[in-house]
C-alpha positions in Angstrom: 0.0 0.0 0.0 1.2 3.4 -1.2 0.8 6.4 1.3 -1.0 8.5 -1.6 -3.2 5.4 -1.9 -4.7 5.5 1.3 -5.4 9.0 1.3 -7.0 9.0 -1.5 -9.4 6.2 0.0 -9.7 8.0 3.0 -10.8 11.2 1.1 -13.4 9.4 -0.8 -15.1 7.9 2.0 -14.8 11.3 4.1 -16.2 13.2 0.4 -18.6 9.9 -0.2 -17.4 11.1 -3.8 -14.9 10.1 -6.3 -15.1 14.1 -7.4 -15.0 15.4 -4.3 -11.9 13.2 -3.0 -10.2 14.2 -6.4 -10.5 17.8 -5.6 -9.4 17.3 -1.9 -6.3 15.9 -3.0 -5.9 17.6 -6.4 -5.8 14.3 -8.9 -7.6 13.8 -11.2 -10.8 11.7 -10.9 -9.4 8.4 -13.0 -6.4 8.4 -10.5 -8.6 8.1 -7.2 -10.7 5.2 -8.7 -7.2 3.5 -10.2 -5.8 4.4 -6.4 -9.3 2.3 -4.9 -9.4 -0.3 -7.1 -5.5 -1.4 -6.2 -6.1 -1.4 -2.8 -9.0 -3.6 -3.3 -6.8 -5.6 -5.5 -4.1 -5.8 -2.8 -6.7 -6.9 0.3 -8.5 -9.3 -2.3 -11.9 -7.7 -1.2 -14.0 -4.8 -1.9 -14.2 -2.0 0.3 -17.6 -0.3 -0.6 -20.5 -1.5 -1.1 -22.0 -0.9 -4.3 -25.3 -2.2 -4.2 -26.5 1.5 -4.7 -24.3 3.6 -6.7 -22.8 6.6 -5.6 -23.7 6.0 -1.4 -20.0 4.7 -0.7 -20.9 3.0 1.9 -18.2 0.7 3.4 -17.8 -2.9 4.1 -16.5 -4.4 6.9 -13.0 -4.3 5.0 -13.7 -1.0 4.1 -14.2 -0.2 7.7 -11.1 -1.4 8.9 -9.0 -0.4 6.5 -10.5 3.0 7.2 -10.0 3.1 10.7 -6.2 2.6 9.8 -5.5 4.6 7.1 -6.5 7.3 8.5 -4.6 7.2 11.9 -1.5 6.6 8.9 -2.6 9.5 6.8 -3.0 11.4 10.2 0.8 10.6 11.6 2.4 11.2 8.2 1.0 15.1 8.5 2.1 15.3 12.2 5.3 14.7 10.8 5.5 16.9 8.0 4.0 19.6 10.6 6.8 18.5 13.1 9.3 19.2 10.7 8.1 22.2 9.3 8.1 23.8 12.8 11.6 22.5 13.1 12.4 24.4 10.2 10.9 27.8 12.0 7.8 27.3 9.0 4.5 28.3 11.0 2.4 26.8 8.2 0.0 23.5 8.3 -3.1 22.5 9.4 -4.6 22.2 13.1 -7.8 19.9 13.2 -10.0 21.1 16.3 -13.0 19.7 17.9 -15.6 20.9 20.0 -19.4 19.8 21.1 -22.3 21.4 20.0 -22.3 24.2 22.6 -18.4 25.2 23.1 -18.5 25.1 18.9 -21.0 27.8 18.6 -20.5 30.0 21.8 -16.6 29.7 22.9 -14.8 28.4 19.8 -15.0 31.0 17.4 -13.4 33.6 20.1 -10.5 31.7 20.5 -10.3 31.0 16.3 -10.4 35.0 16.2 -7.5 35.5 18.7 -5.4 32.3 17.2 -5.7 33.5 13.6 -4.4 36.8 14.9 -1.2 35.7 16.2 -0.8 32.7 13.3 -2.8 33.3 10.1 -0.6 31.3 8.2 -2.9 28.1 9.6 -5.5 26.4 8.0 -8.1 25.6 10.9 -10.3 22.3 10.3 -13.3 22.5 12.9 -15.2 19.2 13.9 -18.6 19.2 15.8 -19.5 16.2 17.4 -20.0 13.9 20.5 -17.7 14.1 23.4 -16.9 10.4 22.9 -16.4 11.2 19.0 -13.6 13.5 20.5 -11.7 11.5 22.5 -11.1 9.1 20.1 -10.4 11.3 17.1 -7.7 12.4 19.6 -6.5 8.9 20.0 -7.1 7.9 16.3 -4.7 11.2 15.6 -8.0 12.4 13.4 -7.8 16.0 15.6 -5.0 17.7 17.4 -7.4 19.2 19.8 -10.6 18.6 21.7 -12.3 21.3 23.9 -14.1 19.3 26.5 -16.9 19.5 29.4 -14.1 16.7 31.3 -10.6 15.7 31.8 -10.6 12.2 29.8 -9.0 9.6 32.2 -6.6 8.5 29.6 -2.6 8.2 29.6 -2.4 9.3 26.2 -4.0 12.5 26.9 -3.6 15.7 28.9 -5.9 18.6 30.1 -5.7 22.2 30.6 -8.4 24.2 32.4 -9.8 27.0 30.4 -12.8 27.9 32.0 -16.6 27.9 33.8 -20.0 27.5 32.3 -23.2 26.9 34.7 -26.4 25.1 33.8 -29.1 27.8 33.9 -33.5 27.4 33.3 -34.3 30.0 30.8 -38.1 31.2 29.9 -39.5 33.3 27.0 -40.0 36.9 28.7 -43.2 36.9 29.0 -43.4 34.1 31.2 -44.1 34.5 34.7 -40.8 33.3 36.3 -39.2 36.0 34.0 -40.3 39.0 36.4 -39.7 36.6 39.4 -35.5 36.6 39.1 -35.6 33.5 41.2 -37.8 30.5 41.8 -37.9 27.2 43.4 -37.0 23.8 42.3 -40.6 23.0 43.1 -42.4 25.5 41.5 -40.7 23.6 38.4 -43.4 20.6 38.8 -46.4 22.1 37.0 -44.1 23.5 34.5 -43.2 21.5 30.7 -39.3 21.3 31.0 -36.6 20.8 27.5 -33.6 19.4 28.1 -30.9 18.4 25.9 -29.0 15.3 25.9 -30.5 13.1 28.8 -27.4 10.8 29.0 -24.8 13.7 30.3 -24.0 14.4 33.9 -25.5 17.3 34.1 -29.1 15.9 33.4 -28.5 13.1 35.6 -27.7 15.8 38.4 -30.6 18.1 37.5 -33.2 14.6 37.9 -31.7 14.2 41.0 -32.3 17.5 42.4 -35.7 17.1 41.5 -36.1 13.8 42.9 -34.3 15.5 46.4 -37.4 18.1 46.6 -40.3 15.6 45.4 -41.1 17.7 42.6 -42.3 16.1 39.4 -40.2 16.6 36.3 -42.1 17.0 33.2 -39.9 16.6 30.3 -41.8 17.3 26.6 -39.1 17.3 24.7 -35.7 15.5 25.0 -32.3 15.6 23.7 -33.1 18.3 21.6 -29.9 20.3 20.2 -29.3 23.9 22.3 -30.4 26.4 19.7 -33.8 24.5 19.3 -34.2 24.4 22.8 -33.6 28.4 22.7 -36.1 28.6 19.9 -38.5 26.8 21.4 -38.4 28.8 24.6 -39.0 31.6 22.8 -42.2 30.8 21.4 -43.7 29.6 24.8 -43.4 25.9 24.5 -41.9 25.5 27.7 -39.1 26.1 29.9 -35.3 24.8 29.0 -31.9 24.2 30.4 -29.2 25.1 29.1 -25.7 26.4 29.6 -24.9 29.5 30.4 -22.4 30.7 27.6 -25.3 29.9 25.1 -27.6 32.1 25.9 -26.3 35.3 27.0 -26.7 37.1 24.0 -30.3 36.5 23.7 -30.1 37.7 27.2 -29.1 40.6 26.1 -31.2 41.0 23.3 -34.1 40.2 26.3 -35.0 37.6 24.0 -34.8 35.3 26.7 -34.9 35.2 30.5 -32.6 33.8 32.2 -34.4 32.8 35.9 -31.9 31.7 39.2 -33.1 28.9 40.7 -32.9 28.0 44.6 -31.8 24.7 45.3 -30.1 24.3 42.5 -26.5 25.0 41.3 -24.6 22.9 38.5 -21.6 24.1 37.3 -18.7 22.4 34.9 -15.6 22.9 33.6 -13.9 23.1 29.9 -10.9 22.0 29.1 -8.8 21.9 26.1 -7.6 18.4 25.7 -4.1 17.1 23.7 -2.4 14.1 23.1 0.6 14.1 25.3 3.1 13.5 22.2 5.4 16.0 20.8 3.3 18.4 19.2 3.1 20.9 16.3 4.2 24.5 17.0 0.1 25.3 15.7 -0.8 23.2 18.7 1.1 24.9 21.3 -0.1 27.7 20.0 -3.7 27.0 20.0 -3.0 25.7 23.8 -1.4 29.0 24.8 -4.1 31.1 23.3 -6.8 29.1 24.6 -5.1 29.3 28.3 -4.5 33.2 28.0 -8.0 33.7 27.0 -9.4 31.5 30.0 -7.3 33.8 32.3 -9.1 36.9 30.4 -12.6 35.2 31.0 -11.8 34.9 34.9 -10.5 38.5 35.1 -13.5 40.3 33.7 -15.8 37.8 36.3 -16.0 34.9 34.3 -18.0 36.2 31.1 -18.0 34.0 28.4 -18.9 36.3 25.9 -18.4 40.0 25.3 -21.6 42.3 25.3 -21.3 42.6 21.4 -20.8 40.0 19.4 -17.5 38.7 18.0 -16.8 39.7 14.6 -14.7 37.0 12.0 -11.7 38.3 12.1 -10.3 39.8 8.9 -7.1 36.6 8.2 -11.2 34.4 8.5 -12.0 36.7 5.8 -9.2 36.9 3.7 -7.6 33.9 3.7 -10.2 31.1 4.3 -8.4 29.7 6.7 -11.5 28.2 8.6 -12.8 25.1 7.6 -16.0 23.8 9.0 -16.3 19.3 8.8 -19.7 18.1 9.9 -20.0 14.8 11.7 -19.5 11.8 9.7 -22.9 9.2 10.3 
């Protein structure tokens, strides 16, 4: 197996297109499926499924295979980037990941205030699972993870960057709004949207209610942040959600946020590395991130400032930010 090979097979599967994986590693189209096919040729079995043209969908091969080429593909670019730094070149590209929350409300901040000490980076953002994150660090898919947790893993370290707190929020209107405060109990006759029901957090939250025998009506569940926000604000109910996420519509007194007695979750968000040498775009990324932790603590923990951040201009310019969605 060639190195070029596998990247190409790794680009087609991540594209689910022989065009699109062409592009991504600028060869022609002929040459990826030529690249495929001998790889197929080489395992003696096929690696997609082609029952129904153009899905890409892998076999069991196909899976495995995947699962190492791209740690391969992975290590060969640390290695390029490793030696690039050691020849003072502060070029490459830093794959970062972050959950749904941190990637909307924290993550483009610290983008703006990397890109303005090191624009010559191209920046790969990934949205997904907390799980998916720890092992994309593992698997060498990302160079960074922002997390709610320190991962209890050898091959990983943690750096704290900061606070969030889980907060009920309520359209305006609503009566808690002019209340500032209420009671975990005055929460029973109330129809409560929560987001993912397997993290700690809503684990904690049932067991508060359980504490104060009140009833917890839950209408919706798992449903992603900014749809609980939007739902709030039509008067479907009442939400939580963290605190970083909503304080511009706070702002905006688009929503309420309401204090609640008996009741006081915070967490904490780390960035999270692989404990390996790593790129000078890494440290870097570390550093800022750290710095503007310290910043957050110094003016009392906001997360956000009171307008919001604007792309800044290297973003602009350069397209050097790169969005991935999750892979199904």
């Amino acid at each position: 197996m060639e190195m070029m090979q596998l990247e190409m097979f790794v680009a087609v599967v991540e594209e689910r297109s022989v065009r699109g994986a062409a592009e991504r590693v600028f060869r022609t189209q002929p040459a990826v499926s030529i690249a495929v096919r001998k790889l197929e040729e080489e395992v003696n079995a096929p690696l997609f499924d082609r029952s129904k043209r153009y899905e890409y969908r892998l076999t069991e091969v196909g899976e495995a295979l995947y699962s190492y080429a791209t740690r391969l593909v992975s290590l060969r670019n640390e290695a390029i980037s490793t030696m690039a730094d050691l020849s003072h070149l502060r070029t490459g590209r830093l794959r970062v990941g972050a959950n749904e929350s941190i990637s909307m409300h924290l993550l483009p901040q610290l983008t703006q205030e990397f890109l303005k000490r090191d624009s010559g980076v191209r920046i790969e953002l990934r949205c997904e699972s907390s799980a998916r994150l720890v092992a994309g660090l593992k698997d060498r898919r990302l160079d960074l993870a922002l997390l709610s947790f320190q991962p209890e893993d050898a091959e990983l370290e943690s750096q704290f960057l900061t606070r969030d707190e889980l907060v009920l929020i309520t359209n305006p209107k609503h009566p808690f709004a002019s209340r500032g405060s209420v009671h975990v109990r005055d929460l029973g006759q109330q129809t409560v949207i929560v987001m993912d029901v397997s993290s700690a957090w809503h684990q904690k939250m049932v067991d508060t209610f359980i504490q104060f025998k009140a009833p917890l009506n839950l209408s919706i569940e798992n449903a992603p942040i900014e749809t609980i926000k939007k739902m709030v604000a039509i008067g479907l109910g009442v939400g939580f959600v963290p605190l970083m996420c909503v304080r511009q519509e706070k702002l905006r007194e688009e929503l309420a946020v309401v204090g609640i007695e008996g009741f006081h979750q915070e967490r904490s968000l780390y960035v999270v590395k692989r404990r390996a040498v790593q790129s000078h775009a890494v440290k870097a990324f570390v550093q800022v991130a750290v710095s503007f932790g310290n910043g957050l603590h110094e003016n009392k923990g906001s997360i956000l400032p009171t307008a919001e951040a604007k792309p800044s201009s290297s973003c602009q310019k350069n397209n050097k930010v790169v969005m991935v969605n999750q892979r199904a």
